[in-house]
C-alpha positions, 0 to 999 in steps of 0.5 A: 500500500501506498502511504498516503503521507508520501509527498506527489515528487516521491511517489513520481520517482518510481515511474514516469510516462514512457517507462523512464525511470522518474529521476530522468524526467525529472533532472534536465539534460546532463552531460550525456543528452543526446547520445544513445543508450545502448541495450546490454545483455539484461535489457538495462542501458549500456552507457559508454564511459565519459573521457577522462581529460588530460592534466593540464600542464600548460598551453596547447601550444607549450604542449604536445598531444600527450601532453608532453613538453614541446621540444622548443620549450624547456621544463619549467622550475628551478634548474638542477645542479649539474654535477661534476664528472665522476672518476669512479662509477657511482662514486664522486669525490671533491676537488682538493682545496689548496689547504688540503694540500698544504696539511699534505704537505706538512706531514710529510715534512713532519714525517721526514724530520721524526724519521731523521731524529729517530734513526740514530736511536733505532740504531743505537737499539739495535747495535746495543744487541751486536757483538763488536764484530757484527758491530762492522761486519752487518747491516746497521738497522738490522739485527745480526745474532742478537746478544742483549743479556750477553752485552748487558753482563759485559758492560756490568763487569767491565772495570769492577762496574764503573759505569754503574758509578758513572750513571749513578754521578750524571744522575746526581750532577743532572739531577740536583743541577736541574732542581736548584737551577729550576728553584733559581730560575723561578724565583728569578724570574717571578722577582722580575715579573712582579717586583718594581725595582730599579735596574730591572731592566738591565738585569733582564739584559743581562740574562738575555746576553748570557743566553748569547754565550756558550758553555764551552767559552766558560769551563776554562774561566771556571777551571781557574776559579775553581783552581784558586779556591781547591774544588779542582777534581770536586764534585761541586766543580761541576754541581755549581756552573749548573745552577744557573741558567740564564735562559731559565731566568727568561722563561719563567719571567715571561711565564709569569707576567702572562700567567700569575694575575696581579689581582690574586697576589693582591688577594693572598696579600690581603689575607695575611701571606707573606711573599715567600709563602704566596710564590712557593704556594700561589706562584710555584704551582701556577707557574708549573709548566715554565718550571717542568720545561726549565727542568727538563732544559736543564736536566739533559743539557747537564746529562750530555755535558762533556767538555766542562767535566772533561777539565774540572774532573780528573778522577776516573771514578767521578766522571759522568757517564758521557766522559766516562763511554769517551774514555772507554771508546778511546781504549777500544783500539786495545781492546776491541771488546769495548766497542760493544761495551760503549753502544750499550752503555750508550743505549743504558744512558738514554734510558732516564733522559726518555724517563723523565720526559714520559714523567713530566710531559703530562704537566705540560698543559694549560689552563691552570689559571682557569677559575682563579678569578672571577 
């Protein structure tokens, strides 16, 4: 049954005169007006599919008729950048820049120059290892029936151990020699540092012309000064002359009027410290790096001193160990023996010069004024 509520436009879209379906009549002409409807196989109207048009890419004329870009015509948008020719499939590299190359170049010379100061060391090693014969009669870099333990008991034994005393004499004339001569240059310098006086400038000339001369033009002076007051054939012969150095006195003073702040003297001043007190617990430990850099100075400029101990000394058993693998080396025409003996004594004396540089190279770092000072 037909329900009487239904409103006259719903109940004619059921049907419509001439078996067209209501909404047709209704709605006007669509996009499909005058085409035919074919039947298809169930007897309901078979409408073709409608064109889809094509994306609109520009003009008819910019365009072809895929809607391709013409041939005259470039693509629009942003230009892609060209890269360069690759000298490997799939792979590219930049060009190097002129500091790429010079960082090159610096290594290289780094290189050479760590090669050429490390060779006599390599061969030093090495010929430690060798018999006097193999010492001439093998290739220098490389071992020849290696004897180390041999060669180590041999140069024990050689004159009742003396060179066990003449490392143990270097020790004590490089040692104490660099501690008073760093105590010296340190306190030296931070006096010229810190303190106005007159003639201050003069003194700092004066250290710096004493810089200027060389040890060797001195032993002769202080072998007659030494002379005159009996410290002939003493160690304090040599313990002395290497108290003082000159070019220690010149960096510590230049390492404290740059790192030791005036502000934090004034402040210790304040709290009631006297001066002794603010430069061995303020200034000392600020100045560390300067004072490890004139120790080691001194240290090994004392260990390779030859030509001083060579006047002032007399006595086989105070020699150092450089004036002491001399005399053996001028001995090995008569006893042939002494060639191996002196290479590695040699190589034995190398050892706490290299030990005391891997100790005290970490106190070689700055920044300890960081936090000092607000």
């Amino acid at each position: 049954m037909t329900d009487p509520r239904e409103t006259p436009q719903r109940a004619g879209a059921h049907a419509a005169p001439g078996g067209e379906p209501a909404g047709r009549a209704l709605t006007g002409p669509g996009p499909s007006a005058g085409r035919e409807d074919h039947a298809g196989p169930t007897g309901t109207p078979d409408r073709a599919p409608a064109e889809r048009p094509a994306p609109s890419r520009g003009t008819g004329r910019d365009r072809t008729a895929h809607g391709q870009p013409a041939a005259d015509q470039a693509p629009s948008g942003p230009p892609r950048p060209t890269r360069r020719p690759e000298s490997r499939p799939g792979r590219w590299r930049p060009a190097r820049t002129p500091r790429e190359n010079g960082s090159r170049l610096v290594l290289v010379v780094l290189l050479i120059a760590a090669a050429y100061f490390l060779l006599p060391l390599v061969w030093v090693a090495i010929a430690a290892t060798k018999s006097s014969p193999s010492l001439f009669g093998s290739f220098g870099l490389w071992f020849d029936a290696p004897q180390p333990l041999e060669n180590l008991s041999d140069l024990s034994s050689r004159d009742d151990g003396i060179f066990w005393r003449w490392l143990g004499n270097t020790v004590l004339y490089a040692g104490g020699g660099a501690v008073g001569a760093t105590v010296l240059a340190g306190a030296t310098g931070y006096g010229l540092a810190k303190f106005p006086f007159r003639g201050r400038q003069a003194l700092t000339l004066g250290l710096l012309a004493g810089t200027l001369v060389p040890v060797t033009a001195l032993a002769l002076p202080l072998y007659l000064l030494f002379s005159e007051v009996g410290l002939v054939d003493n160690p304090l012969a040599v313990l002395l002359p290497s108290l003082v150095s000159p070019f220690g006195a010149l960096l510590c003073r230049l390492y404290a009027q740059s790192s030791v702040p005036d502000e934090l003297l004034e402040a210790a001043r304040v709290d009631g410290a006297g001066e002794l007190r603010i430069f061995l617990r303020v200034a000392a430990r600020l100045m560390t790096p300067a004072l490890v850099t004139v120790f080691l100075f001194q240290f090994v400029t004392i260990w390779n001193n030859f030509f001083l101990p060579l006047v002032v000394l007399s006595s086989p058993e105070r020699y150092p160990v450089t004036l002491g693998l001399f005399t053996w080396s001028t001995q090995a025409r008569l006893d042939p023996g002494l060639y191996s003996a002196t290479v590695t004594g040699a190589f034995v004396s190398i050892v706490p010069v290299a030990a005391a540089v891997v100790v005290l190279q970490r106190f070689w770092r700055g920044g300890l004024t960081s936090g000092s000072l607000k």
